[in-house]
C-alpha positions in Angstrom: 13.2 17.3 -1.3 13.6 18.3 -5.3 11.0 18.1 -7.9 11.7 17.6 -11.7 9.1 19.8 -14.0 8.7 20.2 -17.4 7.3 23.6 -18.4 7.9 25.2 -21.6 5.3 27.9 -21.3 7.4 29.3 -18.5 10.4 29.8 -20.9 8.1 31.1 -24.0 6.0 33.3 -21.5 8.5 34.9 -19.1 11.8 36.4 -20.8 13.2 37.0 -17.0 13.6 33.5 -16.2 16.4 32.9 -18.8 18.6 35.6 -19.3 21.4 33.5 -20.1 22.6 30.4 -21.9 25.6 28.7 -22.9 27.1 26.8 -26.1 26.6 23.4 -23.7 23.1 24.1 -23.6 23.0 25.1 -19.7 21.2 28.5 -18.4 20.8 30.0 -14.9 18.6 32.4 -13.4 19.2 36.0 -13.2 16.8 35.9 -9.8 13.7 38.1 -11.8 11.5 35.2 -11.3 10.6 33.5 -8.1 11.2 29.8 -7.2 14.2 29.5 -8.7 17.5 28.5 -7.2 20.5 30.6 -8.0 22.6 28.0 -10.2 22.9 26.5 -13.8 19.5 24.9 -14.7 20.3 21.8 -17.3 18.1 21.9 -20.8 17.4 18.7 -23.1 18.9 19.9 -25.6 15.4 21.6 -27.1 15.7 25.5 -25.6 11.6 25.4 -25.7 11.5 22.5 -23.2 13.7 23.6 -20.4 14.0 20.8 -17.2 13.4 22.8 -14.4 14.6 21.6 -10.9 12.8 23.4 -8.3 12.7 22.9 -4.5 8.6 22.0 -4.1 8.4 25.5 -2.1 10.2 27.2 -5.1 7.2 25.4 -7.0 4.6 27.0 -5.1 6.3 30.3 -5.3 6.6 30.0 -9.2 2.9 29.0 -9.6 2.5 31.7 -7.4 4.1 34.2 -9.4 2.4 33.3 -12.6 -1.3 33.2 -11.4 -1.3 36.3 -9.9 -3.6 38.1 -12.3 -5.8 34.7 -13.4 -9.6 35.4 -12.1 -10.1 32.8 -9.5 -13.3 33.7 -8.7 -15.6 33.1 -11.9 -13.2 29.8 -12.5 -15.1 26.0 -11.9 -14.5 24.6 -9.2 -11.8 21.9 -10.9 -10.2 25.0 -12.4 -10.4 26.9 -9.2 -8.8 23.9 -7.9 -5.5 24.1 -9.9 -5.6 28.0 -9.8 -5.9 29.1 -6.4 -2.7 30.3 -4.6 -1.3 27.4 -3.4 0.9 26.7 -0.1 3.8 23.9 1.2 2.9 21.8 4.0 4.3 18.1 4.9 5.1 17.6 1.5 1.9 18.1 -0.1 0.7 21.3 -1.8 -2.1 22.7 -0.1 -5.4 24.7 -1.6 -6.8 27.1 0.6 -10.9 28.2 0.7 -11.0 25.9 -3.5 -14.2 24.6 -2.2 -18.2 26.5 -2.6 -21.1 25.1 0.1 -22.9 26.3 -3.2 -21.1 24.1 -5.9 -22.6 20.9 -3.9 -25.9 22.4 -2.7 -28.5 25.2 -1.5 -30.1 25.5 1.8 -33.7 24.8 1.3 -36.4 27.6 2.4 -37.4 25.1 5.2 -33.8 25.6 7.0 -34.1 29.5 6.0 -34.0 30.3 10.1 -30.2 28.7 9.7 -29.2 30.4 7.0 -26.8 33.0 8.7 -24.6 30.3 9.7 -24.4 28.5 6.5 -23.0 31.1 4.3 -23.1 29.8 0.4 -19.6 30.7 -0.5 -18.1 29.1 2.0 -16.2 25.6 2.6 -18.5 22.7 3.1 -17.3 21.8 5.7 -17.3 25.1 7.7 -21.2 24.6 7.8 -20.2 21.3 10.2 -19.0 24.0 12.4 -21.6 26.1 12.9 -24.5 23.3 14.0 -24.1 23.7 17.3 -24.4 27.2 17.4 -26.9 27.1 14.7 -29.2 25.1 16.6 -28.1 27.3 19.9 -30.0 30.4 17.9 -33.7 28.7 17.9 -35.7 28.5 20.3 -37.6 25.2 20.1 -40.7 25.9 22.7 -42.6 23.1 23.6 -43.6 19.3 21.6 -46.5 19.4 19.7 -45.9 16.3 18.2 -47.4 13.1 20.3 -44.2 10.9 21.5 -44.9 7.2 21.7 -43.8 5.4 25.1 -41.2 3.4 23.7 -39.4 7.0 21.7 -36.5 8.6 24.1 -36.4 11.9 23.9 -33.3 14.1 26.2 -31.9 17.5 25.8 -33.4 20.2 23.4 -35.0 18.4 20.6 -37.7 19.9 18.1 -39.8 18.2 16.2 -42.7 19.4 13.6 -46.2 17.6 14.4 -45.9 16.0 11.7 -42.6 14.0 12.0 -43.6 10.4 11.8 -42.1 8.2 14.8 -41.5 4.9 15.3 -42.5 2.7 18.1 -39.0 3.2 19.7 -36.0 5.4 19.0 -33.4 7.3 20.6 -33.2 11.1 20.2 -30.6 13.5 22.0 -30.5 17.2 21.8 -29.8 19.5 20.5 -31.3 18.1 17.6 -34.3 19.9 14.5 -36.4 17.8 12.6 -38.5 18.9 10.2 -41.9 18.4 8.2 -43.2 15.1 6.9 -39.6 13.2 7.8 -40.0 9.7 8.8 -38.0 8.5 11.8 -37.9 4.4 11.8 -37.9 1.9 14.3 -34.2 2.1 16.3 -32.9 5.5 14.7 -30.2 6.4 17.4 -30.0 10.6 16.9 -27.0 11.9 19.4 -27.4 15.6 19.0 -25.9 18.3 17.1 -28.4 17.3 14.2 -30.4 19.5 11.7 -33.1 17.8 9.2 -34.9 18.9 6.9 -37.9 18.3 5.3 -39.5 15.6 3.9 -36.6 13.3 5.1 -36.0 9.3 6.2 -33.9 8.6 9.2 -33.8 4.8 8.9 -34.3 1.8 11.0 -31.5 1.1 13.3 -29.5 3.9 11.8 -27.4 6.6 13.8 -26.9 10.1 12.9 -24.3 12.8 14.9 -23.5 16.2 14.2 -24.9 16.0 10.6 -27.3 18.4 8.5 -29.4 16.7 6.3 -31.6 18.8 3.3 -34.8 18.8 2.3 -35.4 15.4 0.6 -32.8 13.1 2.1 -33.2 9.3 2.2 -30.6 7.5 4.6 -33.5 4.4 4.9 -31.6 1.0 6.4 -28.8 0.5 8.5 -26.4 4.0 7.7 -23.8 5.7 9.6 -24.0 9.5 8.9 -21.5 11.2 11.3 -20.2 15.3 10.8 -21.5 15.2 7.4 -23.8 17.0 5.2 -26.2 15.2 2.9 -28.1 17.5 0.4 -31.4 17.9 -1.0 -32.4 14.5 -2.4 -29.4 12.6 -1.6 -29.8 8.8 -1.3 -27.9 6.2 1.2 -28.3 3.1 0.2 -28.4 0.3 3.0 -25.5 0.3 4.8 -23.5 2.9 3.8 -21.0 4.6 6.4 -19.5 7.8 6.3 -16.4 7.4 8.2 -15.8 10.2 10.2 -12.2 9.4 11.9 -9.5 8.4 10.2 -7.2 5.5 11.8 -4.5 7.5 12.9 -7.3 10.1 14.3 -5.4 13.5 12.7 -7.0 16.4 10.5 -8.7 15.2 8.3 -7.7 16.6 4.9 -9.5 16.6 1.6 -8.2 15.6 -1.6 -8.4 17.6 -4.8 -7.3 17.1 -8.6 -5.0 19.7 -8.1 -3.6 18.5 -3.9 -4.9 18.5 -0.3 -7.1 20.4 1.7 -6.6 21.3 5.2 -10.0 21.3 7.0 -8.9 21.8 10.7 -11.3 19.2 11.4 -10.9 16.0 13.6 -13.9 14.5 12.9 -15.4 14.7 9.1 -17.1 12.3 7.1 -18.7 13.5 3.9 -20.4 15.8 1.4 -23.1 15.1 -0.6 -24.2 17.3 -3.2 -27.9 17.5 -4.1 -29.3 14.0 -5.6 -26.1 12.6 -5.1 -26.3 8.4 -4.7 -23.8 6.0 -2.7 -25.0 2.4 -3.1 -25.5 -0.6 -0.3 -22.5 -1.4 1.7 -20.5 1.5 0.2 -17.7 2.8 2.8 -17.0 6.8 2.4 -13.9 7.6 3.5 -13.1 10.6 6.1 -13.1 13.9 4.2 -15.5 12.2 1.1 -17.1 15.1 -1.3 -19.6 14.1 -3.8 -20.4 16.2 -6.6 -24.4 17.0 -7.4 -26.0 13.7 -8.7 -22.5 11.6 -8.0 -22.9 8.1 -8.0 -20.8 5.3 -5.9 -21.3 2.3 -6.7 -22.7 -0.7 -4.2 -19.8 -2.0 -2.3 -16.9 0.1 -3.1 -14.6 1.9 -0.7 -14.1 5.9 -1.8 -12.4 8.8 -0.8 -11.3 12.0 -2.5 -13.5 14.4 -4.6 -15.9 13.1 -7.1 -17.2 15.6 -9.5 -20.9 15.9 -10.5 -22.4 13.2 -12.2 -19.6 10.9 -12.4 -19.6 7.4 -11.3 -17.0 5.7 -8.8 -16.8 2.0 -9.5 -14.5 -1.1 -9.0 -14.9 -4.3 -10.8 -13.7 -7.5 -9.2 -13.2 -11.4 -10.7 -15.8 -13.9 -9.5 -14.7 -17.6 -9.8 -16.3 -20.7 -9.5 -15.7 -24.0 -8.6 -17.3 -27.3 -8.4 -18.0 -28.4 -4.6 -15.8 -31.5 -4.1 -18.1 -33.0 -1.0 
């Protein structure tokens, strides 16, 4: 596979990729610069706009070449995005560790005892990883809370005494609720869940292998599988986070500048603190919301939206006249 590229700054910036050129207004490369295949290279006919034809792994190497000494680190995360070192796989070019847990949110001090397995500068989607064995490190000791007859409790589950429950739910272990969240009536809870406080776990919702912040409201009718939502995030009724894509392979994530690997299987989305998805709103696997991102009722999304931006689609409503 061949890629056509216009880049003038390589030609003004690096003398070693054209050390030659002809009266024709054809040049090849000497082999001092990476990425380049060892024959003529055709010009337009302007020597400051150069048509370079690179294989797409000569692409990476060149970008490769001349990023070398750009500061990743103190970069956005858009730019980081573009500048990181990239790599060739199935055609796409693929962005290693471009993504901060700390760009989209901050553990709260009531999930402090997690913090160890929920490091800040990594992936989002590494802290889906570690729930099991974060929840594996505390030792939950016995209910204080008073369980109503009709409320299901199995496995390892903790709950603070003063998590409001309904008259019937389902809760599996190894799950962590904490303070002043309100469980509704039908909440289906498999395991593998951490919760913060202050939270809603709606009526006939179901939640699996999630961590939910301080603040979260997922009220009526959600699916919130291998996802994190963050402080203050909102889920309006009936929003899913899809977790498995149809073809069930790695989920990857998609960023301005290509895709992310995320060795996952199963990963639904990221939401950033106060982030909003509206009713009925699909999130598709591998979804990242920026902090205070906004989907719009109704519309299917995927990919990376950046902090307060909206997602929208607009459709045509016509009407007709009944003929009975």
């Amino acid at each position: 596979m061949e890629v056509v590229s216009i880049m003038p700054e390589v030609c003004q910036q690096d003398r070693g990729v054209f050390t030659r050129r002809t009266p024709s207004g054809t040049a090849w490369n000497e082999g001092k610069s990476p990425g380049f295949r060892d024959k003529k290279i055709p010009v337009d006919g302007d020597a400051t706009r150069p048509i370079l034809r690179l294989s797409l792994a000569g692409v990476a190497q060149l970008v490769e070449h001349h990023l070398a000494k750009v500061d990743v680190e103190s970069s956005s995360l858009f730019a980081r995005s573009i500048l990181r070192k990239p790599l060739v796989s199935s055609g796409f070019f693929v962005i290693n560790g471009v993504v901060k847990a700390s760009e989209f949110f901050a553990l709260p001090p009531s999930l402090a005892r997690f913090a160890p397995f929920f490091p800040a500068d990594a992936p989002p989607w590494d802290w889906l990883k570690k729930i099991g064995a974060a929840l594996e490190s505390v030792g939950f000791g016995p209910l204080e809370a008073s369980i109503p007859p009709g409320v299901h409790l199995d496995g390892r589950v903790w709950l603070h005494p003063t998590v409001r429950l309904p008259a019937y739910a389902t809760i599996l272990g190894p799950t962590y609720i904490g303070a002043g969240t309100e469980i509704r009536p039908g909440a289906f809870i498999r395991g593998n869940v951490i919760v913060g406080d202050r939270c809603v776990l709606g009526n006939a919702s179901e939640f699996k292998n999630c961590l939910l912040l301080d603040g979260v409201q997922a009220p009526h009718y959600n699916y919130v599988g291998d996802s994190i939502l963050g402080n203050k995030a909102h889920l309006g009724a009936g929003v899913i986070c899809s977790n498995l894509r149809l073809d069930q392979a790695e989920v990857t994530v998609k960023l301005p500048a290509g895709t992310v690997g995320t060795g996952l299987r199963k990963f639904g989305a990221v939401l950033g603190d106060s982030a909003e998805v509206g009713c009925n709103a699909v999130l598709n696997p591998g979804t990242l919301l920026g902090p205070r991102a906004l989907v719009m009722p109704c519309v299917s999304f995927g990919g990376y939206l950046p902090a307060a931006t909206i997602a929208r689609s607009r459709s045509t409503i016509a009407t007709l006249p009944r003929r009975d």
